[in-house]
N, C-alpha and C positions, 0 to 999 in steps of 0.2 A: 516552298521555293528553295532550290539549293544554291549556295553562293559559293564561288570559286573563293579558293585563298587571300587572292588581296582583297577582295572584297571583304569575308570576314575580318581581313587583318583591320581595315578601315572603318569596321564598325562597331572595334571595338573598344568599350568606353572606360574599363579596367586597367589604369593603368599598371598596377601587377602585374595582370593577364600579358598585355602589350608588351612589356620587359623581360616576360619568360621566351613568350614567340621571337624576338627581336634576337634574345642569345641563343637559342635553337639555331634561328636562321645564321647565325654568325658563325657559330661553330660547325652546320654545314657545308656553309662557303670554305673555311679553313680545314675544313677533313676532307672535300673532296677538289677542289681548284688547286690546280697548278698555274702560279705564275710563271709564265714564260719570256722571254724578249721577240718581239713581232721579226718573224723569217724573212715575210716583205723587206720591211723600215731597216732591219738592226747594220745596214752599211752604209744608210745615208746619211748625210750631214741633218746636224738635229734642223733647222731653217726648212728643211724639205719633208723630216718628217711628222710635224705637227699637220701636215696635209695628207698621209698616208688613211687610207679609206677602210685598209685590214684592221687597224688597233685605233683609227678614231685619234690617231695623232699622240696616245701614251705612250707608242713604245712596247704596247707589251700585251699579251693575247692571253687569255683562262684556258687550261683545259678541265674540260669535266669528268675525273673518270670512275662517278659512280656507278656508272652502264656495266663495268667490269666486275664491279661488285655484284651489283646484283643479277650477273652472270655465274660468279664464280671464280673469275679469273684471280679475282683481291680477295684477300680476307684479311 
């Protein structure tokens, strides 16, 4: 049986192993996300926008642009 990735991540009982995956995934997140301020929200009074439905009421939206990568567009 094959297990998708949170799965393995969740069964695994190493915690070494778990702390090597944990900064992989971290330093993913920070090489390829862009924090941005949500284009919806970024005029409203903050009162209105912890209800904005685009950023989930932070303010502020990810982009991902590892697609580009491994297009070619980034290196």
């Amino acid at each position: 049986m094959k297990l998708n990735p949170l799965e393995q991540l969740i069964r695994i009982n190493d915690k070494e192993e778990l702390e090597e995956i944990k900064e992989s995934l971290f330093n993913h997140i920070i090489e390829w996300l862009d924090e941005k301020r949500c284009p919806v929200c970024e005029d409203w009074l903050e009162e209105y926008t912890k209800h904005c439905t685009i950023c989930d009421g932070t303010g502020k939206i990810y982009i991902d642009y590892s697609h580009l990568y491994n297009k070619g567009v980034l290196k």
